[in-house]
BAKE-978328 format. One record per residue (C-alpha): residue in one letter; x, y, z. Coordinates in steps of 0.02 Angstrom, whole numbers, padded with zeros to 5 digits, always signed. Layout:
BEGIN
AXYZ;...
//
This chain:
BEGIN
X+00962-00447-00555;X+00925-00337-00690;X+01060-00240-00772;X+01054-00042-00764;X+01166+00106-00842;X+01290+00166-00735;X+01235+00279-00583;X+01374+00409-00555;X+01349+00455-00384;X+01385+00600-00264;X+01576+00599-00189;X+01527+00537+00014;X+01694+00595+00114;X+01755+00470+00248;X+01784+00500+00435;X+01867+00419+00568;X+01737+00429+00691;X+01744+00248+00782;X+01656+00186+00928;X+01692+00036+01061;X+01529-00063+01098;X+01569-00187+01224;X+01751-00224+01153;X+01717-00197+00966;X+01765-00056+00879;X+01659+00000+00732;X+01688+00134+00612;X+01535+00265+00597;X+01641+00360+00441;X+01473+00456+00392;X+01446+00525+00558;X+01458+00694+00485;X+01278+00668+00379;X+01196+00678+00551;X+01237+00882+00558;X+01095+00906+00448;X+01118+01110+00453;X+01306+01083+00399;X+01344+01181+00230;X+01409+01007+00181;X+01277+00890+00224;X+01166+01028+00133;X+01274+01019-00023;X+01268+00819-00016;X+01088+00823+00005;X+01070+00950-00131;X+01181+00821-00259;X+01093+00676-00202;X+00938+00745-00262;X+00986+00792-00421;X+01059+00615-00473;X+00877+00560-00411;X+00781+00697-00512;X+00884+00625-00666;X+00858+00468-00679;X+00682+00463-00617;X+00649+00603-00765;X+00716+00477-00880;X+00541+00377-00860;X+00447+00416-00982;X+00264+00352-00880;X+00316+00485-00748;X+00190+00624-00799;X+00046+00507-00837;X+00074+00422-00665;X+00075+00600-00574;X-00090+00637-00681;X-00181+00479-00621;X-00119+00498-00448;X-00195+00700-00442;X-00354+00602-00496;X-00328+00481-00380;X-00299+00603-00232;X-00462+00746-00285;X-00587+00657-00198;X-00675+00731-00037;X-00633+00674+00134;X-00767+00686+00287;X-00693+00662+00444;X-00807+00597+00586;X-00919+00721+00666;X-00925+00758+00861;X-01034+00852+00957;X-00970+00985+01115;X-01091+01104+01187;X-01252+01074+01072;X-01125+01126+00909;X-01064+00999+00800;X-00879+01001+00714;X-00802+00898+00584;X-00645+00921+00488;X-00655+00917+00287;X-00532+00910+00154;X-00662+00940-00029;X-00513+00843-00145;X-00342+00925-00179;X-00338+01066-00035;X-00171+01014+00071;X-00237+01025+00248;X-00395+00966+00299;X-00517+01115+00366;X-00635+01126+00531;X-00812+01161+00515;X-00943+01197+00661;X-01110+01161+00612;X-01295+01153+00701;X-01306+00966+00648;X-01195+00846+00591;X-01281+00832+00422;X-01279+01017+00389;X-01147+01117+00275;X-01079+01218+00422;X-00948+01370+00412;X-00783+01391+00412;X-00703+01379+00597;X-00504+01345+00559;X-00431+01325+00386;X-00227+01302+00389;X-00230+01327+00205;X-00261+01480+00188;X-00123+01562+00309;X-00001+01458+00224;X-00010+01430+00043;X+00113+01301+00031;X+00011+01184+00163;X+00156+01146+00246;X+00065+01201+00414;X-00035+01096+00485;X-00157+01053+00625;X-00093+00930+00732;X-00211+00918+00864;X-00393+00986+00907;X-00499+00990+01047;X-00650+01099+01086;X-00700+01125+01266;X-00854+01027+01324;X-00969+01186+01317;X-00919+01202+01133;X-00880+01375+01182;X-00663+01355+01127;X-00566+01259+01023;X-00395+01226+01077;X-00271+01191+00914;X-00100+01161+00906;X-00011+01190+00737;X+00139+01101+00669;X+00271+01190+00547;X+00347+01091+00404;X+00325+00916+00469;X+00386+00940+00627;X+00340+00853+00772;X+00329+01032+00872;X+00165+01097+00929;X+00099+01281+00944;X-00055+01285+01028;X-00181+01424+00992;X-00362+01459+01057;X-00518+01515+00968;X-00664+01583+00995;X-00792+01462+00923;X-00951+01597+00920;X-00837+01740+00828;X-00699+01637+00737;X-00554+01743+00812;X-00396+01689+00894;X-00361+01720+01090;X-00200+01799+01127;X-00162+01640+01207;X+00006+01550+01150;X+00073+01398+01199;X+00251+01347+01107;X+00368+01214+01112;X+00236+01059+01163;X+00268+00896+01086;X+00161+00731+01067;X+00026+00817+01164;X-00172+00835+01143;X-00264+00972+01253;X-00347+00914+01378;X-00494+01045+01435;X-00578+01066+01624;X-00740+01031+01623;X-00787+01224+01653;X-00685+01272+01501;X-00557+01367+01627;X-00405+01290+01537;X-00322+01145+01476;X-00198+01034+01508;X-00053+00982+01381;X+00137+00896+01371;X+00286+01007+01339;X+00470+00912+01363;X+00612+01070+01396;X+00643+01179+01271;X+00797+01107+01179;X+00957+01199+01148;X+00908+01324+01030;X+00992+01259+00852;X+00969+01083+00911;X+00774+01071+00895;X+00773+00954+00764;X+00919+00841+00829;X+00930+00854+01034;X+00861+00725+01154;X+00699+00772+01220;X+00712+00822+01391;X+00606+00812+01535;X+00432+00781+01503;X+00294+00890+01601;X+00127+00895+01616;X+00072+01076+01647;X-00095+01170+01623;X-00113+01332+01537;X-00264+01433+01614;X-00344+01546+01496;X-00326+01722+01465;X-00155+01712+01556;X+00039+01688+01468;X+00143+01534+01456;X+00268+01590+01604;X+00118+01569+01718;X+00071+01391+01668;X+00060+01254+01819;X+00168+01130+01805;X+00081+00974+01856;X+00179+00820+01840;X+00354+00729+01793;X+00468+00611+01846;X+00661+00681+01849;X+00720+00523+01898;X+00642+00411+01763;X+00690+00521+01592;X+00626+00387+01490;X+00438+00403+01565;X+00310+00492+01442;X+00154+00533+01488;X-00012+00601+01442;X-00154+00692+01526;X-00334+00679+01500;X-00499+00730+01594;X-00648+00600+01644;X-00813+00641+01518;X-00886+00684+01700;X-00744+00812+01729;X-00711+00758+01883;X-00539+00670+01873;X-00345+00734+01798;X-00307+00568+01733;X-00117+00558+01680;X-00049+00395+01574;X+00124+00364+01578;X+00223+00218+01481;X+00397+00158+01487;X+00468+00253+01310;X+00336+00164+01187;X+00295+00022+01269;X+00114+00034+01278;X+00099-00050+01486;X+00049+00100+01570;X+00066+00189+01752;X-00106+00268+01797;X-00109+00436+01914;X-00288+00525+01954;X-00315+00687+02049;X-00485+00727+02102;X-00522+00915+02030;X-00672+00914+02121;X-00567+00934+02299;X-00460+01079+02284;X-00351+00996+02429;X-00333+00844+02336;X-00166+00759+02272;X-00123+00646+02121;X-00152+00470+02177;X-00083+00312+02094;X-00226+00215+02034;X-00107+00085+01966;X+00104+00117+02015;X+00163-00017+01904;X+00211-00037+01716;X+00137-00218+01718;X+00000-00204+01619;X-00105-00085+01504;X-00231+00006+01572;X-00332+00110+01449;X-00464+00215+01520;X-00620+00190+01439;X-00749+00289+01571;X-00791+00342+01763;X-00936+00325+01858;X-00880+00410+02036;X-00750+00333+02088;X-00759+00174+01996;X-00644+00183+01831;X-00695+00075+01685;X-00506+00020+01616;X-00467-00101+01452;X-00316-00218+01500;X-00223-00374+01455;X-00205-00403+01642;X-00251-00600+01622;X-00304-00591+01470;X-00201-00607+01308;X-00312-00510+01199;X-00375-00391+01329;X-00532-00360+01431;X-00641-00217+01520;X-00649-00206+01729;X-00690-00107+01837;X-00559-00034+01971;X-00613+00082+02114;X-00502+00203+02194;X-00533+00147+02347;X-00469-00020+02298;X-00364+00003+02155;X-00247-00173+02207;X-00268-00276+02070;X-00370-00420+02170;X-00495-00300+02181;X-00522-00267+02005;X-00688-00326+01935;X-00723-00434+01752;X-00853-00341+01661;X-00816-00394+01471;X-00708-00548+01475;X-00570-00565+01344;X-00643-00650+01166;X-00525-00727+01037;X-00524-00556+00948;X-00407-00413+00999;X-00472-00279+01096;X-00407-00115+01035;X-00519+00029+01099;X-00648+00070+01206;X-00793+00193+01212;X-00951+00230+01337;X-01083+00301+01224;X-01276+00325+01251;X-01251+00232+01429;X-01167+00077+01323;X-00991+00018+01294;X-00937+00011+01114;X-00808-00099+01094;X-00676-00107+00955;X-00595-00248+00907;X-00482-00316+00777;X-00531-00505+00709;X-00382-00557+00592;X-00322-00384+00596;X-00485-00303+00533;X-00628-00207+00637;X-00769-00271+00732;X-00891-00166+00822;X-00968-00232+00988;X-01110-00172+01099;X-01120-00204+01270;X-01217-00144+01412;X-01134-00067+01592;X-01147-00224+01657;X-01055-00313+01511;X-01186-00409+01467;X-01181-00428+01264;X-01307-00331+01170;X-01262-00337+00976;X-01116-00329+00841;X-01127-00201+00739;X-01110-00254+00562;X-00971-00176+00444;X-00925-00221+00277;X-00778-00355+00233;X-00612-00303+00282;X-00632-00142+00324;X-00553-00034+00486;X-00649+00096+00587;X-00543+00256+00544;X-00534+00439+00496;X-00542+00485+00330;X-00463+00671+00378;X-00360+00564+00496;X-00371+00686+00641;X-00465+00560+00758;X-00463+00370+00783;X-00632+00358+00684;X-00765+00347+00798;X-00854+00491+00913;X-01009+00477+01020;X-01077+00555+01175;X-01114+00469+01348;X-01274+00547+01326;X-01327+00535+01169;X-01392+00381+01084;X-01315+00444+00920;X-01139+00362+00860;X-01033+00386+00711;X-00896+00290+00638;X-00773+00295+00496;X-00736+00163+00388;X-00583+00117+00253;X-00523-00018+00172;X-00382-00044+00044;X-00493-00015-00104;X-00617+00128-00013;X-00567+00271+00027;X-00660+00304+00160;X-00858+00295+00225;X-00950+00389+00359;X-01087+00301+00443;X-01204+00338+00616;X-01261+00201+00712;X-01420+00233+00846;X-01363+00129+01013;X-01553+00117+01052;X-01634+00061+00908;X-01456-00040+00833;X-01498+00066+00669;X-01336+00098+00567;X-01337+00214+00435;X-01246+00233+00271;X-01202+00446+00284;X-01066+00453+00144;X-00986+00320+00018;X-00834+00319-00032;X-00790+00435-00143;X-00603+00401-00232;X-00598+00391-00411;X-00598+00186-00393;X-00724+00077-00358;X-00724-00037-00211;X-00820-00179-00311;X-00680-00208-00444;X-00536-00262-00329;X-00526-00424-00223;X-00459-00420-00044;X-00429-00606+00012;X-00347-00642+00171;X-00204-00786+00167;X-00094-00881+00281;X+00108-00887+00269;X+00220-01008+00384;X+00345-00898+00442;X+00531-00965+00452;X+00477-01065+00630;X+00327-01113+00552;X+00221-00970+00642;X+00070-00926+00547;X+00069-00776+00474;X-00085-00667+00401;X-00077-00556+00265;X-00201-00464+00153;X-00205-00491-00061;X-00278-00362-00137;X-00296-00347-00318;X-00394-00290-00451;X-00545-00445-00488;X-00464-00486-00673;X-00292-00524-00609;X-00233-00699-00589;X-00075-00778-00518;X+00035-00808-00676;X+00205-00792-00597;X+00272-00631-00646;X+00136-00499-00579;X+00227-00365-00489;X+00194-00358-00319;X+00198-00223-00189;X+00240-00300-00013;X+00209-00176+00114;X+00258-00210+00311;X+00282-00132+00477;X+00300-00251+00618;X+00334-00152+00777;X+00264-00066+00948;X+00111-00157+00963;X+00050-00050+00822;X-00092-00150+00700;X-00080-00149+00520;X-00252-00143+00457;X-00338-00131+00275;X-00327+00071+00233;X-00318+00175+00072;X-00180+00266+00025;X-00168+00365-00166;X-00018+00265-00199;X-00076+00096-00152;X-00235+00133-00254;X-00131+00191-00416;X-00025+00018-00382;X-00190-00094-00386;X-00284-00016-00545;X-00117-00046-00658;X-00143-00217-00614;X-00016-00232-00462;X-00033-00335-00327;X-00041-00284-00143;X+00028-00401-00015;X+00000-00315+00177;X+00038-00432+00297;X+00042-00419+00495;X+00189-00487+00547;X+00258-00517+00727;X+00296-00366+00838;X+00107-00291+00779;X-00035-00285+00899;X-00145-00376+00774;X-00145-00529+00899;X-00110-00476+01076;X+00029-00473+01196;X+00126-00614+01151;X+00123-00572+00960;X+00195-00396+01008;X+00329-00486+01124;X+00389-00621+00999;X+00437-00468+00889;X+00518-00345+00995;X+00686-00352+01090;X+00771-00515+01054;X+00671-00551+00961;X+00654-00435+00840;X+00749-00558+00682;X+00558-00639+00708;X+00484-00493+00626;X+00626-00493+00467;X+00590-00686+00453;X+00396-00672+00438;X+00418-00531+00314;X+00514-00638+00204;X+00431-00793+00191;X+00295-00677+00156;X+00408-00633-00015;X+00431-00837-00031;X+00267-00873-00006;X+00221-00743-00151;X+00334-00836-00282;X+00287-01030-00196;X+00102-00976-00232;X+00112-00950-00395;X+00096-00722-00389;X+00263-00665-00433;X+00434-00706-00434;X+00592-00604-00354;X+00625-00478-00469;X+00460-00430-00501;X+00418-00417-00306;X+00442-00229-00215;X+00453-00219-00028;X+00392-00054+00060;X+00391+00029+00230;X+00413+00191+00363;X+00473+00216+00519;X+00496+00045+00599;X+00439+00003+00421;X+00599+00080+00348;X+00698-00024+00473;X+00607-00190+00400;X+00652-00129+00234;X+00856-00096+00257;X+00849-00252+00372;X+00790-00362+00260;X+00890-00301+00118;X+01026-00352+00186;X+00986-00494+00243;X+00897-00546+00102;X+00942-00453-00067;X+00898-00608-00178;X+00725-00603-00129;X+00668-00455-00201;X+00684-00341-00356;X+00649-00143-00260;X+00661-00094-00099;X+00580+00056-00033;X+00607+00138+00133;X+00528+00281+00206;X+00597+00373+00367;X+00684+00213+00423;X+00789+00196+00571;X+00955+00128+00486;X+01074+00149+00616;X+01020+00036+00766;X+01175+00092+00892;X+01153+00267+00869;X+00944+00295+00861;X+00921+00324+01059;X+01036+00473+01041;X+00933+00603+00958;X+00756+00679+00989;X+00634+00544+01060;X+00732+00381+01007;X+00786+00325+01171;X+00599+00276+01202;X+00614+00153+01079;X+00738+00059+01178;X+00548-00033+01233;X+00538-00109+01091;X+00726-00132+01001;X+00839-00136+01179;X+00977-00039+01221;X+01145-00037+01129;X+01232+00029+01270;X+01198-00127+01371;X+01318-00257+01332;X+01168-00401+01329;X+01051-00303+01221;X+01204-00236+01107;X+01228-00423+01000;X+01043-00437+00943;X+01037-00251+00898;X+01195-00252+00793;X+01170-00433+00722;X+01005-00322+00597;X+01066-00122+00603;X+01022-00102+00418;X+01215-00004+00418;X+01317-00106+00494;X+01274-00255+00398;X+01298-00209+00217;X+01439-00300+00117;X+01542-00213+00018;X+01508-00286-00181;X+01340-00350-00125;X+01220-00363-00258;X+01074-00280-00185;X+00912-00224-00274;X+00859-00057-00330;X+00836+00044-00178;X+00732+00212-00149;X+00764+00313+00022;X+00652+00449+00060;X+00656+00557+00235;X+00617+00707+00278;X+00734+00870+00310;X+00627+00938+00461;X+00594+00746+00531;X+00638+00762+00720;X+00564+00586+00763;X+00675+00497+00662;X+00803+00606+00600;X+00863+00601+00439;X+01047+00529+00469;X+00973+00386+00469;X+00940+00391+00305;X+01104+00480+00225;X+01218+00376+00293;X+01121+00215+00252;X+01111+00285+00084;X+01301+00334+00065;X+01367+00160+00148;X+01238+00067+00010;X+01307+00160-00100;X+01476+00119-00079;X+01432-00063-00054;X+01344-00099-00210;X+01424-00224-00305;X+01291-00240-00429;X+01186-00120-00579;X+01052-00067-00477;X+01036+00094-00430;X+01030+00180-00240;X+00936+00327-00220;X+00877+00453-00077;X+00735+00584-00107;X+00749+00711+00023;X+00593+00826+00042;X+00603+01019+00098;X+00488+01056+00203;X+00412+00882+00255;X+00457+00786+00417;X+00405+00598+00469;X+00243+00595+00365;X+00090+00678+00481;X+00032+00849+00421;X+00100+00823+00266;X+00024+00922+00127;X-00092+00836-00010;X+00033+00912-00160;X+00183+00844-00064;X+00104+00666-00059;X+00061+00638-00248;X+00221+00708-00295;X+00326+00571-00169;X+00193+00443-00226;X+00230+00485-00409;X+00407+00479-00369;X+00393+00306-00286;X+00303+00214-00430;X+00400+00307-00569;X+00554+00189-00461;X+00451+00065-00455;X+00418+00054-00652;X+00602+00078-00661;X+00623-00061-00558;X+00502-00203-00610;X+00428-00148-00743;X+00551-00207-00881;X+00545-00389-00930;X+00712-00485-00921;
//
């Protein structure tokens, strides 16, 4: 490793807080970094910082890399446009403002006014819009607000025609989108109970409801609709058929994404929720309804999903009829537009458009450029909005080295149409993105993106960013960040690759990474770093790992595993420590995808990779950056000090361990433009620190 001055580091008192799991006693002596309120944790947060601010200060590219990232991050940002009511809406963020703003316009290519800006009620953007939805007479919007990165809504109405706010108020909903009636009467939303007030950012969620607010009328007098008290762990989400006819409410297991499907038939005001499927056997997306007949995407018999066609009448699974069958590609969304299905699929982890008619019959692919992912650029929807109606489509696209396109697409006439390029202050056509394949540890293949600007060559030594998730079913596809962009044009290479426990490649490549198998995902990730160094790229010390969330986890998992491989390690909002994450906010629906610590079968896998319980004290681990948030209530930021404290202690080696905590910011959505080039500047000034000197 490369040698570094001496970090002094923060004093980290030791408890005796223990634990027996299943006959083994482990120490949790940081326990007390979970409180984060405590005047103690906020002095140890507060000294933390400070050694961070200090030695990051001490690199002298840091202002010019904060200058190219502003650049970087001033370029204009059109969300996809949608149409309610005969008035368009699309959200817009013109370079640097923090949030992104709503406009309603006649057309979708017209300039528009003003409907909701966040920015300016709050000049410090930490506000944000969370979720939008306007009724389906384009009459109200329906907007729910977050505060400081939290994952708490506060939903608001407004009056479309005059701008102004209702006095309705809805607080305290969480992981919800509004659903509206078709007569613009109300809407319904998810609220879990209020936690214990003081305990908002730490509690366990409690029960989750379904409830409708009617408008005009106060949150006391919102119908509750639907829960489960005896199955905690159920969340679920409500939406309305296009039609208006049918309450549809999803519910999964915690994350996993099989899904229970209830429908109650708002057209009969006698009528009762009926279970259109009572099982958690397979997913069942809703894509459309014609009467009774519901048009569903699932991987029921087929790996990579398919579309049928279930009736309520005869909703038993023998019933259920083929209409698109499952291709080699990965189905990952449905929509019914201009009497057609548009079909979204992933082939090798990238987007494919497809076409088909009601019947499933084929009718075209729509062409999109190289490796590219249908996507917002405002990221307020999943990138692609249409009418059942209309024959008019638009779509989104992104890519590692764009920042984002808007196109249309006419479902009659197959016509696609360029709207808006890209518009960062890079251009597309000067970076390479190749797509290679890795043998993972059991000789799995493995895919992963190269990205790279078109003058750089393999020569052994080029630093390389290797960024990785691995978890939930969730894809990893080509996107644009500020940060990745600043990487590739100072010559750095990206490495993305999609690694087991993804939903890049169906069922079985989410299953092979989850549960007990879960080491699957740390293997693929690095041979991934071998295969960089065996090929010829880079070589250990100049190669950088990077991830959030169930990112962060891959991160502090593989560092400990692994230290040798890799010269920085940088973890965002990472859940560190695996026997303790189901016991705050929403982590016990997680236990889908990692298991449960409390059960002595599930405990040995879990604790065989928790990030802080397998650190050795005089390791020699790599330079390490920790970043969380202090308002992140989805994973909370414990996770993070005490990983960062025992890592501290542990280090055996020169290179430094550091945690960034932001004010203000939670697990990464909503958060403002300002906030993210001054992490991102943060990140790479490690980085350079990190890699950048020559041995």
């Amino acid at each position: 490793m490369l040698r570094y001055p001496p970090t002094q580091y923060p004093a980290t008192d030791l408890g005796l807080e223990a634990d027996d799991y299943h006959g083994e006693l482990v120490a949790d002596p940081y326990r007390w970094l979970e409180t984060t309120t405590d005047p103690n944790t906020l002095a140890w947060i507060a000294a933390q910082n400070d050694v961070t601010e200090e030695i990051l200060s001490d690199v002298s590219r840091r202002p010019r890399i904060k200058s190219e990232l502003t650049a970087l991050a001033s370029y204009a940002r059109d969300g996809v446009p949608f149409e309610r009511g005969g008035r368009w809406f699309q959200f817009r963020n013109s370079g640097l403002q923090n949030q992104p703003v709503l406009y309603v316009m006649d057309a979708p290519d017209t300039p528009g006014t003003v409907l909701l800006d966040p920015n300016a009620e709050d000049l410090d953007g930490t506000t944000a819009v969370s979720s939008a939805a306007v009724s389906d007479d384009g009459r109200l919007l329906a907007y729910s607000y977050s505060v400081a990165g939290s994952d708490w809504q506060t939903w608001r109405v407004r009056d479309v025609a005059s701008g102004n706010d209702t006095d309705d108020l809805v607080e305290w909903s969480k992981f919800s989108t509004a659903a509206w009636r078709k007569d613009g009467s109300g809407f319904y939303y998810s609220a879990p109970e209020r936690p214990p007030a003081g305990e908002e950012y730490l509690a366990e969620i409690g029960l989750r409801r379904i409830m409708f607010h009617k408008i005009g009328t106060g949150q006391s007098e919102d119908k509750f609709v639907f829960a489960s008290p005896e199955n905690p762990d159920w969340h679920s989400l409500a939406s309305v058929s296009k039609d208006g006819r049918f309450l549809i409410i999803a519910t999964h297991y915690g994350t996993a994404p099989q899904t229970k499907l209830w429908v109650l038939d708002l057209s009969d005001s006698g009528a009762e929720l009926t279970p259109l499927i009572d099982d958690f056997d397979s997913i069942a997306d809703v894509v459309s309804t014609q009467g009774s007949t519901f048009y569903l995407i699932t991987d029921y018999q087929a790996e990579r999903k398919r579309v049928v066609c279930v009736t309520l009448e005869s909703p038993a699974r023998p019933d259920w009829k083929e209409i698109v069958g499952e291709r080699p590609d990965t189905l990952l969304a449905g929509h019914f537009f201009g009497g057609r299905f548009v079909l979204h699929y992933l082939r090798n982890a990238h987007s494919v458009l497809r076409v088909h008619a009601v019947d499933g019959s084929f009718i075209r692919e729509i062409e999109l450029p190289g490796y590219s992912s249908v996507a917002d650029a405002c990221k307020t929807s999943e990138g692609i909005e249409g009418r059942a109606s209309c024959d008019l489509m638009h779509f989104g696209l992104t890519s590692f080295a764009e920042s984002g396109s808007l196109w249309s697409h006419h479902l009659a006439t197959g016509e696609t149409t360029l709207i808006k390029p890209s518009s960062a202050a890079i251009d597309p056509a000067d970076f390479v993105v190749e797509q290679v394949k890795v043998a993972s540890g059991d000789g799995t293949p493995v895919t992963m993106f190269l990205t790279r600007r078109a003058d750089v060559q393999p020569d052994g030594n080029r630093p390389v960013l290797l960024y990785g998730y691995g978890g939930f079913d969730i894809p990893i596809t080509p996107s644009f960040s500020v940060l990745h962009a600043a990487w590739l044009a100072s010559g750095g290479v990206l490495a993305v690759p999609n690694l087991r426990g993804g939903g890049e490649y169906g069922r079985a490549w989410h299953d092979a990474g989850r549960l007990a198998l879960k080491q699957n995902v740390f293997d693929d990730y690095c041979a991934c770093a071998r295969w960089l160094e065996s090929a010829g790229w880079s070589r250990a010390r100049r190669i950088a790992i990077s991830g959030g969330s169930n990112g962060g986890l891959l991160v502090g998992a593989c560092l400990t595993q692994h230290p040798e491989l890799f010269g920085a390690c940088v973890a965002s909002v990472g859940v560190m420590d695996m026997l303790r994450f189901h016991r705050f906010t929403v982590g016990r629906a997680w236990i889908a995808d990692f298991g449960d610590p409390d059960n002595p079968d599930e405990y040995p896998w879990i604790r065989a990779y928790s990030p802080l319980h397998n650190l050795r004290t005089g390791g020699d681990y790599p330079a390490t950056l920790l970043l969380t948030g202090d308002h992140d209530d989805r994973v909370v930021p414990g996770h993070s000090f005490k990983f960062a404290a025992a890592l501290q202690a542990a280090q055996g080696g020169s290179a430094p361990v550091l945690i960034r905590v932001e004010t203000a910011a939670g697990h990464g959505a909503g958060k403002p433009v300002a906030k993210v080039v001054t992490e991102a500047t943060d990140i790479l000034a490690f980085l350079w620190l990190a890699l950048g000197r020559q041995d």
